[in-house]
N, C-alpha and C positions, 0 to 999 in steps of 0.2 A: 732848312730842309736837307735833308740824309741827299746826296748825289745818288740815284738808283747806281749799280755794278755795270760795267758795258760789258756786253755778252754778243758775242758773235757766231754763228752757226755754221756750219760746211758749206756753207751756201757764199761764205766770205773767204776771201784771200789774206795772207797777212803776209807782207814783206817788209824785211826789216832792214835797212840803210842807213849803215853810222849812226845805231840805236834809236836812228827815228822810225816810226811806224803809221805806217800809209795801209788808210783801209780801200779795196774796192767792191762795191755793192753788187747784187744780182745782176741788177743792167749790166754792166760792165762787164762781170765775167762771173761763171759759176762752174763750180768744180763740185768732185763727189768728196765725201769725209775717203780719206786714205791710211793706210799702217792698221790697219785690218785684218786676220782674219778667221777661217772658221767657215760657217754657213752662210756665206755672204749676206746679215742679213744686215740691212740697212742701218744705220746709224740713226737716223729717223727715225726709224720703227719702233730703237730701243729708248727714246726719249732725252738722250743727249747728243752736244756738241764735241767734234775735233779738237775747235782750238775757243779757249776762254780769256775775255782779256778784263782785267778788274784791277782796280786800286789794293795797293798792300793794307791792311787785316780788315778788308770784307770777306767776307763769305762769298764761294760757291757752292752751294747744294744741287745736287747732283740727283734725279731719283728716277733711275731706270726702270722703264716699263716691264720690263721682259723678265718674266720668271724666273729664279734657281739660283745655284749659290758663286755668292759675288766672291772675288779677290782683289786688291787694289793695290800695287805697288809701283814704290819710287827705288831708283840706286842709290846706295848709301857708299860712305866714303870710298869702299872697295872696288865699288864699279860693279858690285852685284846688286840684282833684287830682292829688297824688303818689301818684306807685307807692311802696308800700312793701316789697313781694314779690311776687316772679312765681311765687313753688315752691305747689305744691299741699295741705302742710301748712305752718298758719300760727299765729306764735306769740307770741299780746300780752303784751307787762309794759311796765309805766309806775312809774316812780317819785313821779308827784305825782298826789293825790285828783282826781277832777272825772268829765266827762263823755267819751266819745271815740267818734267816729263813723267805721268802716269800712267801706266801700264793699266786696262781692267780686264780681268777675263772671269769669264761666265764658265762656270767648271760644271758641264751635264752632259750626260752621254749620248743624247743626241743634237744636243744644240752648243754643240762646244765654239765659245766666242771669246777673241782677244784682241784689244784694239788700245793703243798710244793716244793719249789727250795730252794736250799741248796749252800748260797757263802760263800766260804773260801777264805777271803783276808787274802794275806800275806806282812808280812813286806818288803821293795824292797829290791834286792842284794845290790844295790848303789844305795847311800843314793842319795836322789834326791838335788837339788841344789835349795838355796829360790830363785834365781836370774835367769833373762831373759838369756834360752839359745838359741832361735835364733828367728831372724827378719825375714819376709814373704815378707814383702814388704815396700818401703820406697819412698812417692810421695810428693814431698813439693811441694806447690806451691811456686809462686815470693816472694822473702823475701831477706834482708838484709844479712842475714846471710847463705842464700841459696850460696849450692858450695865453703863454706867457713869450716858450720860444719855441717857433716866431708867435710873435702879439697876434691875437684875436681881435677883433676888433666887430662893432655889432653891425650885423647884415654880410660877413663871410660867408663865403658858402667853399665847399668844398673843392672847388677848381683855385679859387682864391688862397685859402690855404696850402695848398700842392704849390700855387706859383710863389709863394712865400718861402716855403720851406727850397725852392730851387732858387731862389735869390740869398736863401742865406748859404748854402753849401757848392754853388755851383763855381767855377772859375777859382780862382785864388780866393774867393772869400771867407771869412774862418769865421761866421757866427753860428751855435751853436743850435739844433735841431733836437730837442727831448721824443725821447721814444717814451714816455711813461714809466706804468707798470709792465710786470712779463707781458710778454706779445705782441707789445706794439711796436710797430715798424716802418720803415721808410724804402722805398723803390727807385732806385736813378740807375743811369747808363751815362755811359760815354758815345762822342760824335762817332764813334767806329767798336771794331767788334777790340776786348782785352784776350789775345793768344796767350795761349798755355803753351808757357817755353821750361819744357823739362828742367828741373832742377833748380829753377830762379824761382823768386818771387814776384809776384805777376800784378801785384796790387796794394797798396795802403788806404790805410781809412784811419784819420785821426780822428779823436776825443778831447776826454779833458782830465784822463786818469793822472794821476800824481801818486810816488812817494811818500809818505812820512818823513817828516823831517826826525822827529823824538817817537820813536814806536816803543812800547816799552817792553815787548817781546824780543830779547837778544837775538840776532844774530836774521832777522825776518825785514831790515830795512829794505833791503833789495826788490821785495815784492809784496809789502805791505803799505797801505795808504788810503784814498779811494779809488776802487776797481767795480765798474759800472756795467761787466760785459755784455756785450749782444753777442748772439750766433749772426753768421754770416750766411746766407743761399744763395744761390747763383741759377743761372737759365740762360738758355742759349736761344734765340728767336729761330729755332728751327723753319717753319713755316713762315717767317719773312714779311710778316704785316706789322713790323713795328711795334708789334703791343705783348707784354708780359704777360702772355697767356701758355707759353711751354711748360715742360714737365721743368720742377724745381730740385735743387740739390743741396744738401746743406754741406759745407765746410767742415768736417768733422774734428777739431781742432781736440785739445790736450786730455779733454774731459768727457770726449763722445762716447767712448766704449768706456767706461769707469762703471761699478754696481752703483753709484749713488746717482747715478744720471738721469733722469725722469725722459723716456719720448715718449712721442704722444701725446704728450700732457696738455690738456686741456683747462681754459678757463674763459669764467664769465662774469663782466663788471657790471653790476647795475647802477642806471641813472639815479642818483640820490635826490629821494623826493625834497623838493621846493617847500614844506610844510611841514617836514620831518622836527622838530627838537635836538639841536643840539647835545652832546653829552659830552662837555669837557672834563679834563682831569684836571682835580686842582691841583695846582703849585708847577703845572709843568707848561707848555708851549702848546700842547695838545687843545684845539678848542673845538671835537670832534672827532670820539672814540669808535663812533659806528657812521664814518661817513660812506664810504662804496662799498655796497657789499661785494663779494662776490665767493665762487663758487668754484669747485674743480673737480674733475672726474675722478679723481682721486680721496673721493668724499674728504672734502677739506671746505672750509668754511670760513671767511673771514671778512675785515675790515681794514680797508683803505685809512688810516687816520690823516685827519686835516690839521695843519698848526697854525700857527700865527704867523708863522714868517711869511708863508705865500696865502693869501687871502683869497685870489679869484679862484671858480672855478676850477675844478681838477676833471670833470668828466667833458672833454671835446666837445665846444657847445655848437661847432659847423656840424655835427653827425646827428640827423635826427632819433636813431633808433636809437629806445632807452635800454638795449642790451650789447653789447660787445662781446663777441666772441673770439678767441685766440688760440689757436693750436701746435706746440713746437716742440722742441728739446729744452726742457728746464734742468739746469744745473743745480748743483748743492750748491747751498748756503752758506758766503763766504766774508762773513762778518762774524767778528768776535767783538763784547763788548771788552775790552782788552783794562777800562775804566775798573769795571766790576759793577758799579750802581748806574751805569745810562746816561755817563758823562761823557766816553771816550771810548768811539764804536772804530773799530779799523776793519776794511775790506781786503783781506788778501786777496790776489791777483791769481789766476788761474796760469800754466805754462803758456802757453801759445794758443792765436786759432781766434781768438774775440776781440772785439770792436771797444774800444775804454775800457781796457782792460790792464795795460800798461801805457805808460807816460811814451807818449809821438817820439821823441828822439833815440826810444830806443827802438831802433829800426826791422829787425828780424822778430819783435814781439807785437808790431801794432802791420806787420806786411803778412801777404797772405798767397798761399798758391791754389791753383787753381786743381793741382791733382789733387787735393785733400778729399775732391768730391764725393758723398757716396750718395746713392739711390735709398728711396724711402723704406730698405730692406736695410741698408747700412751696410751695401756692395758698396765697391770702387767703382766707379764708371769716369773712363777717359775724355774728357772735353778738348775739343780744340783749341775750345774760345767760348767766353763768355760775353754775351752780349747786356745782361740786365743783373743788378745788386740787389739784394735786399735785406734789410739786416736789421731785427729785432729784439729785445730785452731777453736776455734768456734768466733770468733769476725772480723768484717771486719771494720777497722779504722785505720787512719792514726795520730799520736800523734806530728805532727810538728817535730821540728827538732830530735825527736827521732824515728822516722822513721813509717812503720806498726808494728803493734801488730802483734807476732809470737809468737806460742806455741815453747818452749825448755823443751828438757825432758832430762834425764841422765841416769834411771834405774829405775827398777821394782821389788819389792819385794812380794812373797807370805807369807801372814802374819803366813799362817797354818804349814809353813815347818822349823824347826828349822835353826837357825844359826850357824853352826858349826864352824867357824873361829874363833867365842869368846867361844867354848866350852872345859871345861877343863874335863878328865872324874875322876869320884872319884877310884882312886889307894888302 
């Protein structure tokens, strides 16, 4: 269970002695909020605290009662004041212990208000963990490898599944998790909030993308192979109930703004009737040319094909409804049959910005930042921090006898949070 923030109010003291810190409660002693001022109008009134005290990268959200327009600032290097925010809810996390002093002033011309808030972040009791400690939710679509990883097993039901799919991807673990077809997706966080630290990279999320060893396209090894990508979203738990219900963002990675880029793009898999006939192609792997159908708003029409190699089930059999629906940014189609007859399909690999996209060691290609964010308008919007992942199949293609393209993903790293498994301490 998440440790709540400790949050203290004017109504508390904080004194600090050789960095230890001693609280004393109402009984003991109570003071007014102070470094004030304006129209004297209570600190109360406006719905926040003087001084906050919280663990480093939790969140404080801040959200002033009191009408008009906010301003928020901190000193930067110079010893002058930066605006940090001009929006009217305001919302602190720092990654490093200490002291930190905000300025807010309420700028209206009869209620002119300016008052110092005082966060003391502290170091966490336990130590927080770089790796995915749990999944929200887990919806693949049809795929090859759907019900397989992780196994299905009969009488799962969808809590089962979720706690499957966080047993395979959570901690150090590297088994792999299919997203399907386009759309389907997977939802984890981390035991604390991932801060957006300008200029770095803020997150990894490995796969199972690979090189070519023999590509027969000269000079294309470097980014040719299988490349499986998902788009990445992100959300911040604004409102503070734990659950992945905030406004969502997608990552806008190499391919967002391109004309071949589909958003919006809409699609629908259907449950393939139990009674349905078969219609294999002869001489090939195919034993099932019209197995899922599906649909997309893009009047487009097709079929899922089933092979030989993966036998069970490709439609999610924990998911009762026999329709799926998925909504995202679908990229271009990034398979050449490079064979020429259906022998030898290569997936080049997109720049930057997707999930199995490029091979895990190469680190600036599978790491992700956190300003890439933009709004379902495909603005930039500034995040602090990221509290919840999500990250889905962005490609809708069928690679001949290797089946559809499906995002796999294994694990999650916060690049901010040490690694303590390979940490020795000096003795």
């Amino acid at each position: 269970m998440e440790c709540p923030d400790r949050r203290y109010s004017g109504s508390y003291v904080l004194f600090m002695v050789r960095k230890r810190y001693t609280y004393y409660s109402p009984l003991v002693m109570l003071v007014m909020a102070g470094g004030c001022t304006g129209n004297e109008i209570p600190m109360m009134n406006i719905g926040i605290d003087d001084v906050y005290v919280v663990e480093r990268m939790k969140k404080v959200i801040i959200n002033p009662a009191f009408d008009g327009r906010y301003e928020w600032s901190m000193k930067n290097e110079e010893g002058t004041d930066s605006v940090i925010s001009e929006n009217r809810d305001f919302i602190f996390l720092a990654t490093t212990p200490g002291e930190y002093n905000v300025k807010m002033k309420i700028i209206d011309d009869i209620n002119p208000y300016e008052c110092d808030i005082l966060f003391v972040v502290w170091e966490e009791q336990v130590a927080y963990s770089r790796y995915i400690t749990k999944v929200y939710d887990y919806c693949p679509a049809p795929g090859q490898f759907v019900n397989s990883l992780p196994y299905f097993e009969t009488g799962d039901t969808e809590s089962d599944m979720i706690r499957k799919a966080e047993e395979s991807i959570s901690g150090t673990n590297d088994i792999l998790v299919s997203l399907g077809g386009f759309g389907g997706y997977i939802t984890f966080g981390f035991d604390h909030t991932i801060v957006n630290i300008e200029g770095e990279y803020d997150f990894k999320i490995l796969g199972n993308a690979f090189y070519a060893a023999a590509n027969p396209n000269p000079g294309s090894s470097e980014s040719a192979g299988s490349s499986e990508p998902g788009v990445v979203m992100v959300s911040l738990d604004i409102n503070g109930n734990g659950i992945a219900d905030d406004e969502w963002y997608e990552l806008a990675g190499s391919e967002y703004h391109k004309e071949e880029t589909w958003h919006d793009y809409t699609i629908i898999y259907y449950r393939p009737d139990k009674d349905k006939p078969a219609t294999p192609l002869p001489n090939s792997p195919f034993i099932d040319t019209t197995y899922v159908k599906w649909i997309s708003n893009y009047d487009e029409t097709g079929y899922m094909v089933k092979n030989s190699f993966h036998l069970q089930d490709y439609y999610p059999k924990w998911i009762n409804k026999n329709e799926l629906t998925f909504t995202g940014t679908r990229l271009a189609d990034n398979y050449i049959d490079e064979g020429g007859n259906g022998s030898y399909y290569v997936q080049y690999a997109y720049d930057w910005g997707y999930v199995d996209n490029h091979p895990n060691e190469v680190e600036d290609k599978s790491s992700f930042k956190i300003d890439w964010a933009v709004n379902k308008y495909g603005n930039k919007v500034k995040l602090p921090g990221v509290d919840f992942i999500r990250v889905y199949t962005g490609v809708n293609q069928q690679c001949g006898w290797l089946g559809e393209t499906s995002t796999e993903l294994s694990r999650a790293e916060d690049l901010h949070v040490e690694d303590f498994k390979n940490y020795i301490p000096n003795l």
